[in-house]
N, C-alpha and C positions, 0 to 999 in steps of 0.2 A: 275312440275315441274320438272327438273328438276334433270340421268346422272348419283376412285374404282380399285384400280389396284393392279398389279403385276408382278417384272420385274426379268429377271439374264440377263449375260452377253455371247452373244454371240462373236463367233469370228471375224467379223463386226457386223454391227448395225446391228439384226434379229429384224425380226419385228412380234408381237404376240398380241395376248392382249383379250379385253374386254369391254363391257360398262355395268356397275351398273346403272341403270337408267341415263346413261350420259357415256357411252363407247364404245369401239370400238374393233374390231376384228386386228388390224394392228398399234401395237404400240412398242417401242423401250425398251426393256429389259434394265434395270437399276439397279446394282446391290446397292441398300442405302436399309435404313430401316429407315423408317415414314409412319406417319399417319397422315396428315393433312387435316382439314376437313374447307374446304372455306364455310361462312354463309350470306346467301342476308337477309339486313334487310326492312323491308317495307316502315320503314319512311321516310318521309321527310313533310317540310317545303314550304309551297305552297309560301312565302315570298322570293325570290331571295336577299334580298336583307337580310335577317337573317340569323342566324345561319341554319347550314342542318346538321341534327343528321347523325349516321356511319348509313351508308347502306352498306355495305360489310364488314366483320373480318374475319382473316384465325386465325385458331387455331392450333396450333402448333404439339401439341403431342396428338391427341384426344383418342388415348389409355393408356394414362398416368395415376397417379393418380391425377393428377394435373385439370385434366377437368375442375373441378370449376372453375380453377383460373383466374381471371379476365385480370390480370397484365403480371406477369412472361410468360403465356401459351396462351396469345390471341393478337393480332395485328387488332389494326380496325383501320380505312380507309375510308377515305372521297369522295364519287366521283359524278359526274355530274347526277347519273342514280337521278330520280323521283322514288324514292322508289324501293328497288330490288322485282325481284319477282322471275324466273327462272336460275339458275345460275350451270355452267358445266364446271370444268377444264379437260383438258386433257394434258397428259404428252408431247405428240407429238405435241402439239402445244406451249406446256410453254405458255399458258393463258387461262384467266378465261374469259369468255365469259356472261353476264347478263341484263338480260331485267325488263322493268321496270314494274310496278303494272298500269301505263297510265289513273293515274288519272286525272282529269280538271287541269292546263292545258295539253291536252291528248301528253303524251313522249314517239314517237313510237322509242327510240332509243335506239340499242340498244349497248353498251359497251362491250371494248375490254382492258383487263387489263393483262401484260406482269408479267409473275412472274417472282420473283429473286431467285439465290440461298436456301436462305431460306425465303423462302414462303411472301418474301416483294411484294408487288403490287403497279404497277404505271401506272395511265390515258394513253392511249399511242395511243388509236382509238375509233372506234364505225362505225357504220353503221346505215344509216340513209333509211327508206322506210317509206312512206304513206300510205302505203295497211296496214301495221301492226297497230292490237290494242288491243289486248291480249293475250303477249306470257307468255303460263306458262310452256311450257316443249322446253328443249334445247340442242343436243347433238351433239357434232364434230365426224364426220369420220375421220380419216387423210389417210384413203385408197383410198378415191377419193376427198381430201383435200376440204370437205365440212361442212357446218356447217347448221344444219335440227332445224328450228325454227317452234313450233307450236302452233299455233294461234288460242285458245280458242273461241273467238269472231264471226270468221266468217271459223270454221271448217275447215283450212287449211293448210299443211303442205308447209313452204318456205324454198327453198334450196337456200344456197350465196355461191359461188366457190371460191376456194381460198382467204378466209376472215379474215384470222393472222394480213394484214399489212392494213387493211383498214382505214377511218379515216373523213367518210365523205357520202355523197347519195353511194346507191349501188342497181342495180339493180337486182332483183330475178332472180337467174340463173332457178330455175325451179319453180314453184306452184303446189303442188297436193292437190283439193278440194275434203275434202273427204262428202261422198253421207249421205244422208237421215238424218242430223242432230244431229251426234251422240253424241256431249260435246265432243270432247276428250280434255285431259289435259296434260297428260304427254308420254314421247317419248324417247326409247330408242332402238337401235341398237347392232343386236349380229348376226356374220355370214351372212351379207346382209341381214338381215331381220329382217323388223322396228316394235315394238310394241309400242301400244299406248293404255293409260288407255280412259276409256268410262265412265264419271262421271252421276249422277243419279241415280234415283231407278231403281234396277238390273243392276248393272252398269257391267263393266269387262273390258279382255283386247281384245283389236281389231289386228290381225296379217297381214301384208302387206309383201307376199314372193317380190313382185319385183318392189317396189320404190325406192332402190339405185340403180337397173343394170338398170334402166331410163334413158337416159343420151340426148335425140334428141329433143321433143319438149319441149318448155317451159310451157306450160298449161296443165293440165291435169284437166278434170272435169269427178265430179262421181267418185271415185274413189274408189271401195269396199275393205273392209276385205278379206283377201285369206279366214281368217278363223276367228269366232267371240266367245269367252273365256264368258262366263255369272257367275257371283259371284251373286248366287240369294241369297235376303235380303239384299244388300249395298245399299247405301243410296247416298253417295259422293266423292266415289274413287278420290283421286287425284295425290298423290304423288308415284312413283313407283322406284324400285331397281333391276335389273335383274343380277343374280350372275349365271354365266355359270361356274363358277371352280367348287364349290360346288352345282349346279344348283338348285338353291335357287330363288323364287319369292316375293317380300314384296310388300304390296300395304296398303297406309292410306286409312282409312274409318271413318266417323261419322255420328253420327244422330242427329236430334234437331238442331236447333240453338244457339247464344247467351251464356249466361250462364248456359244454360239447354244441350247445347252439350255433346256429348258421345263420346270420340274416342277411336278407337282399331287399332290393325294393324294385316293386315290378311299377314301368311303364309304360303306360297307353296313349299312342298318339292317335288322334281322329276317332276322341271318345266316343263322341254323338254319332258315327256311323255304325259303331262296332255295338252303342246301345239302343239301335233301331230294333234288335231281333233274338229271341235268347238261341243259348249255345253255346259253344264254348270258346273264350277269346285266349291270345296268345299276347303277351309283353312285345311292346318295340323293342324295348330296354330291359335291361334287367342289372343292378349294381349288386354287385355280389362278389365277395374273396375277400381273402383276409386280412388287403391293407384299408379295405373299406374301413374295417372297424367295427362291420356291425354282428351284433350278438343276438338279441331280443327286440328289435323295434318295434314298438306300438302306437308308433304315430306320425304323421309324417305331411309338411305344410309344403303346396307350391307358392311360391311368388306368384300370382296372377297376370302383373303388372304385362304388358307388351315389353317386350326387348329385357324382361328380367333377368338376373342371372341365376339365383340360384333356390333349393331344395332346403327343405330343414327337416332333422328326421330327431325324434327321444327316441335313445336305446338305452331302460332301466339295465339291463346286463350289462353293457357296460358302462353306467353312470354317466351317460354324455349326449350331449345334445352335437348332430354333426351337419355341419354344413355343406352341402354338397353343390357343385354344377351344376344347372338343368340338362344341360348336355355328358353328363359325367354315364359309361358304361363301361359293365365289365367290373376289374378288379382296380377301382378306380380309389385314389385316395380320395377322404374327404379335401376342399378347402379349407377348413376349419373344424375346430370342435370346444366344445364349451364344456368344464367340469367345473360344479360349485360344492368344494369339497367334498364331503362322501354321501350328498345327493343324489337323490336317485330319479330324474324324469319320468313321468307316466303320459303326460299331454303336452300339444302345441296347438295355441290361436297365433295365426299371426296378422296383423294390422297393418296393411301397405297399401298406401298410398302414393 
């Protein structure tokens, strides 16, 4: 799943930036201070014609002490998605972009939600495609005004051009199929060049030097790793955070299924040296045991910010969004943890400034 910022004030609009598992290299310095951390929830109500539980809440101050608070410090939101699954804000777009979980009946659509000054969201588009049936990672360029959908299902990465104001069918500006079957799941962009997580046993991350500067045909089949990242002993890599300020790498992992699940979350410090060369990398860090709290994670946001404090990870298994330390190893308790009733998180964007 699933896509973090950091902005000052140029003398016109300068443009800089990042993507945390959902950012970009070409974004508009903005001099506020927040932290808001947008959440896709899974459910919904296969009954159209019933109530349809929140599938999307932005949380307002998610460095606050307030995290828990239900009320005061969360904002949920009712929208058309079939259960959120992938979900990515970016500043330069002012909208949250999220796909759905495409369960029976299958919802290859995917939503476009306009944000307000403070962080209100409203139905406003979507994009609609056939070819799509499971996207779990999602992240906007706004340097070549793109938006890079990748499609668990049938291993493919779909690029929609200029997609802010859409609202309706949209045709795939590019397709890249990538080769030999690898799972990917999640997808993020830094300096033109796209990583993507590799779920299963010895999973890892897969690097792609030149599928942004792509730009002529539309098809691409086969299309390899420039270079291929191996975390030997993973099990289910899914959720990823790529932090170029601090060059920080976070990746969810579990083992087991069900109730018998184990989650930890591996980290990589002194990313960019460890992804000059494939092979296989080892965690600095690794958060794992059982007063973590974690079950199933599948997504997981750093703070970018210099001097930040902390981690944000969704675990649908156990219902909760947890707050963690940047510095937090081992068998470490969350800081915090957020449950909004019997909610079940699938994504995190988060918006820090």
């Amino acid at each position: 799943m699933n896509l973090k910022w950091i902005f000052g004030i140029g003398v016109l609009a300068t443009i800089i930036g990042f993507t945390a598992c959902k950012r970009d290299d070409d974004e508009p310095f903005v001099n506020r201070d927040f932290s808001r951390l947008y959440i896709a929830f899974s459910d919904y109500n296969p009954n159209d014609q019933g109530t349809q539980p929140v599938n999307i809440g932005v949380m307002l101050r998610s460095d606050s002490t307030n995290f828990e608070n239900t009320t005061s410090n969360f904002m949920y939101f009712e929208s058309a998605t079939r259960g959120g699954n992938a979900i990515t804000f970016n500043p330069a777009a002012q909208r949250v972009f999220m796909s759905t979980i495409n369960r029976e009946p299958r919802d290859t659509v995917l939503q476009i939600f306009p944000v307000g000054p403070e962080g209100n969201l409203t139905n406003s588009g979507k994009i609609q495609n056939r070819h799509l049936k499971n996207v779990t990672g999602l992240v906007y360029y706004p340097s070549v005004d793109n938006l890079f959908a990748l499609d668990n299902a049938n291993s493919t990465i779909a690029v929609y051009n200029r997609p802010k104001g859409r609202d309706r069918y949209m045709k795939v500006s590019q397709r890249f199929i990538i080769t030999d079957d690898l799972k990917p799941w999640a997808i993020a962009i830094a300096g033109n060049i796209v990583y993507v997580t590799r779920t299963g046993a010895n999973g890892g991350i897969d690097i792609y030097d030149d599928v942004v500067s792509r730009k002529v045909d539309t098809l691409y089949n086969d299309v390899k790793a420039s270079r291929r990242l191996t975390i030997s002993g993973s099990q289910n890599i899914q959720g990823m955070s790529l932090d170029t300020i601090n060059n920080v790498l976070a990746v969810t992992d579990y083992t087991g299924s069900g109730t018998t699940a184990q989650g930890k979350i591996l980290i990589f410090e002194n990313f960019s040296e460890l992804a000059k060369q494939a092979g296989t990398i080892s965690p600095t860090r690794v958060i794992a045991g059982g007063q973590t709290g974690l079950i199933r994670p599948t997504d997981v946001e750093l703070d970018f910010k210099k001097d930040s404090k902390y981690l944000f990870v969704a675990d649908p298994g156990a219902k909760a969004v947890y707050r963690f330390l940047k510095t937090a190893t081992g068998d470490a308790k969350p800081d915090a943890k957020f449950v909004y009733g019997d909610s079940t998180p699938s994504g995190l964007s988060l918006d820090s400034r």
